[in-house]
N, C-alpha and C positions, 0 to 999 in steps of 0.2 A: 275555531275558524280563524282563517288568516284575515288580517286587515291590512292594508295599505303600510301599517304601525308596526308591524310585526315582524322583526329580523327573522330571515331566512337560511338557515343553517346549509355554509356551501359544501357539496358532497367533495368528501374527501378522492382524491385520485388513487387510482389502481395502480398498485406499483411489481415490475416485475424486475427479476434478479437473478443476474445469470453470475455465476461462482460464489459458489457455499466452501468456501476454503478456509483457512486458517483466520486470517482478519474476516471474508464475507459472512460469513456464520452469527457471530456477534454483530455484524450491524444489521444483519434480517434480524435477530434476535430483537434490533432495539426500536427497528419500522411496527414489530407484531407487538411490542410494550407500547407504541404507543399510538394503537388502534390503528395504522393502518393495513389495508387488503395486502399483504403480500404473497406473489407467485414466483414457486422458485424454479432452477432447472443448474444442475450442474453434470458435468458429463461423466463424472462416477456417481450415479442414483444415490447411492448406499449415504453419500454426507450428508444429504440432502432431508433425511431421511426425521432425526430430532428435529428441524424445522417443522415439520409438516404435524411431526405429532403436539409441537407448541401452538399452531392455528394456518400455518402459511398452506398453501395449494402447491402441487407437483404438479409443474407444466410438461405435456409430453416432447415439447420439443426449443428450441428460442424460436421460431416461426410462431407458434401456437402460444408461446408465453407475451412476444411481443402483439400478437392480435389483439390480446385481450386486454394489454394492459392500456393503461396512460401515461407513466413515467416507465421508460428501462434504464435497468442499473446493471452496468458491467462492475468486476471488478476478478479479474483474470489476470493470467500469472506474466505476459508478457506483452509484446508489440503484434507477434503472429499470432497468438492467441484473439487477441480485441481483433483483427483483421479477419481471420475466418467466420468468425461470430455472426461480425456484420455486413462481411461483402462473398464469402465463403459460396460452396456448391449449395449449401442450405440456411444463405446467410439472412438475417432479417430484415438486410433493405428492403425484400421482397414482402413485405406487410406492412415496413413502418408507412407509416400516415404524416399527412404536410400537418407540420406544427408540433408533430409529439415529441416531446423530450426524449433524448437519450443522454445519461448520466455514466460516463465513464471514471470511475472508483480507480482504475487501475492503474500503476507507475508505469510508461512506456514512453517512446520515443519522439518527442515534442512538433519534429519535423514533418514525421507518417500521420501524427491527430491531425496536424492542417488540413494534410492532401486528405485521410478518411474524412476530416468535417466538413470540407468543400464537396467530398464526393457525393457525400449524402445528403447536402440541401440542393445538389444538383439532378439528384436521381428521385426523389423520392418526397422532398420538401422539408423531411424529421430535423431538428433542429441538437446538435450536440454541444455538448459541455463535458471540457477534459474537468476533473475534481480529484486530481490525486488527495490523499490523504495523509498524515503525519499523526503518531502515537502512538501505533501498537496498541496491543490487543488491551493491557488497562483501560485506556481510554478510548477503546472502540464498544466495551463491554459498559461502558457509565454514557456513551452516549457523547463524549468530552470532546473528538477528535478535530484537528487542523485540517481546512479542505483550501486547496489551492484553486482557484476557481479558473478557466480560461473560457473566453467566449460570451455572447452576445448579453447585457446587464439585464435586459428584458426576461431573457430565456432563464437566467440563475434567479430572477425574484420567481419566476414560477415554479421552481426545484426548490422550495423553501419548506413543504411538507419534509422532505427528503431533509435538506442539511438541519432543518429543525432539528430533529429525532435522531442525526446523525455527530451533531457537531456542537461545539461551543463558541467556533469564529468561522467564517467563510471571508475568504478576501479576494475581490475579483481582480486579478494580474491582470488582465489585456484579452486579448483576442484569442483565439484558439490557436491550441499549444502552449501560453503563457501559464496556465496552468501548471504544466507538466515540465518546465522550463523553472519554475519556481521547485517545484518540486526538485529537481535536479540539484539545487544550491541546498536543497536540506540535506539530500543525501550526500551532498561532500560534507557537509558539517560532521554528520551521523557516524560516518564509512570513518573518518580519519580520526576522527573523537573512538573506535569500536579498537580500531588499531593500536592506539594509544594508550586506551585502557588497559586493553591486553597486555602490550609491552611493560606498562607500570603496576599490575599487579605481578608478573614474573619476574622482574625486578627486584619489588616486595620480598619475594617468596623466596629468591635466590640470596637476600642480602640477609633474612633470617628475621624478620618482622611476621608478626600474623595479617597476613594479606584481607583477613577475613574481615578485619575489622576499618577497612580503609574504608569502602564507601561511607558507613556511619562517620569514619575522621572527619571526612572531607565535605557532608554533609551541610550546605551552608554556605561554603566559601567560594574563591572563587575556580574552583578545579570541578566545582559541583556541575553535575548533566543529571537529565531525567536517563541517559546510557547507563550513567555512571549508577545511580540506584537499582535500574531492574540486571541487565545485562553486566555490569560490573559485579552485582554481588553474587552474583549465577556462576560468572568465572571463577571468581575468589572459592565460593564453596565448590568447587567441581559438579553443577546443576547444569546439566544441557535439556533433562525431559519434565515437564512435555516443552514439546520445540515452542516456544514464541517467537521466532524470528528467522527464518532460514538463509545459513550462507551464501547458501545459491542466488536469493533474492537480493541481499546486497551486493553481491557480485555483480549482478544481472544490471542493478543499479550505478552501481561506479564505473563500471566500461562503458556506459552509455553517458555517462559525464566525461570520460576521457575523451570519447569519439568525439562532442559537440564542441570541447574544450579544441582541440585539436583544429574541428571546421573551420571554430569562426576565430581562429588564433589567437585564444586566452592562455595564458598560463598556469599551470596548473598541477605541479610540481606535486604534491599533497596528495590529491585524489589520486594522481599516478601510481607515486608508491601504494597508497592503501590500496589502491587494482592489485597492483604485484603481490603484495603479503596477503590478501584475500586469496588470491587464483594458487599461492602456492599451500596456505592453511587448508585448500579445496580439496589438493593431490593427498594431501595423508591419507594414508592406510586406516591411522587412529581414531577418524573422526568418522567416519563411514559416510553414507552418500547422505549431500544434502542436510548436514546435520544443522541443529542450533548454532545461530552467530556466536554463543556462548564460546563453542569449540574453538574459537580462534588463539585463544590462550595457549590450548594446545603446541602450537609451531614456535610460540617464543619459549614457553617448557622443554619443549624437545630440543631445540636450538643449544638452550640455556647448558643442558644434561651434557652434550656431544659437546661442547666445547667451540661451535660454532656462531659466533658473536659479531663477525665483522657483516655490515650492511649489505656488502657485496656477495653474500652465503645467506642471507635472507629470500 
């Protein structure tokens, strides 16, 4: 019998999860590690599908998955993707409820989360938080990941079930969009560090060193990146599958750092070019649609072969 003395264990929140993708898969993976209710829903059933047999629910639809839930988690592939989701012909403002969380996981366009997060405490009450993420599937798979938090400080201590089980630092930038605005300065680190790698292991390779054995060189010092260990040594051995990181997505992410670069007239000379050598590694034949960031090696190899070396043939 309970007494007066007797801690009351608080029920843990229902969390639902829209995109079982490439990085969302592993972090449902690591909600259902550690005991919480997760519901999932992604718009090819079939990925969805190893979740459900590890303990999560199949929602029939995001209406129906946000009904039911208490916390929703997006983490979808772009800015029009998070926008049909939640304002769409079947979008879930229409069930969210005044106060529930909605957790946006996903990299998008810092400007559009303002107006979608104004939208939706004006329509419906649901309260948002931009949380991009930084680390890739290692540390989406240990539970490790960087969240860039945007939005109200009250709202992120109640998402704490969530970056618990999600992360190993949350740091709240500002208001909504600051989030995704932080997140942007990662992926010009990332973009131009991916480019560079590339260039300097084809370099390697061309100057007659065993390229394979750089990231362990350089292990340590100061040339070292956590790029440079997973995605560096992937290049070097010729490893594009299985995809951990797709070109498309860092694409998707450095032109949208160009565009904001460009807005608010920052300079940005870096991210530029890594757009250009990105969008051009994109057009090969060699690497097929969409392939691993790995492939980017690819275009300074082929460059290298063809005799075409000047920046301006890049």
């Amino acid at each position: 019998m309970l007494d007066a003395n007797t801690p009351v264990a608080k029920a843990k929140p229902r969390i639902g999860f829209i995109g079982t993708g490439l990085i969302g898969t592993p972090m449902v993976q690591r909600l259902l590690e550690c005991g919480l209710s997760v519901a999932v829903w992604n718009r090819t059933p079939s990925k969805a599908v190893p979740l459900v047999e590890q303990g999560a629910t199949l929602a029939d639809s995001p209406r129906a998955l946000a009904a039911a839930c208490d916390i929703v988690c997006l983490c979808l592939t772009n800015t029009a993707a998070v926008h049909d989701v939640v304002f769409g012909e079947q979008g879930i403002d229409a069930v969210l409820r005044a106060g529930q969380l909605l957790i946006d996981l996903s990299s998008i366009a810092p400007d559009t989360t303002r107006e979608m997060a104004e939208n939706l405490a004006s329509t419906c009450g649901a309260r948002w938080i931009d949380a991009p993420v930084s680390g890739g599937l290692p540390l989406a798979r240990a539970g490790r990941l960087i969240v860039f938090a945007g939005g109200a400080a009250d709202d992120i201590a109640r998402a704490a079930p969530v970056f618990d089980a999600l992360s190993q630092r949350v740091t709240h930038m500002g208001g909504h969009g600051a989030g995704q605005l932080a997140k942007s300065c990662n992926q010009m680190i990332v973009a131009c560090n991916l480019v560079t790698i590339a260039e300097m292991l084809a370099f390697a390779r061309k100057s007659g060193i065993d390229a394979t054995q750089l990231p362990g060189a350089l292990a340590g010092g100061f040339a070292d990146s956590l790029p440079l260990q997973v995605f560096g040594s992937r290049m070097a051995a010729g490893v594009v599958t299985p995809r951990i990181g797709g070109l498309g997505t860092f694409r998707k992410d450095i032109d949208q750092v160009v565009r904001l670069a460009g807005e608010c007239g920052a300079y940005a000379p870096m991210a530029t070019r890594a757009s250009e050598v990105m969008l051009e590694a994109s057009h090969l034949e060699s690497v097929g649609a969409d392939p691993d960031v790995s492939r980017i090696i690819t275009l300074f190899l082929e460059r290298s072969a063809s005799g075409s070396t000047s920046p301006d043939t890049l």
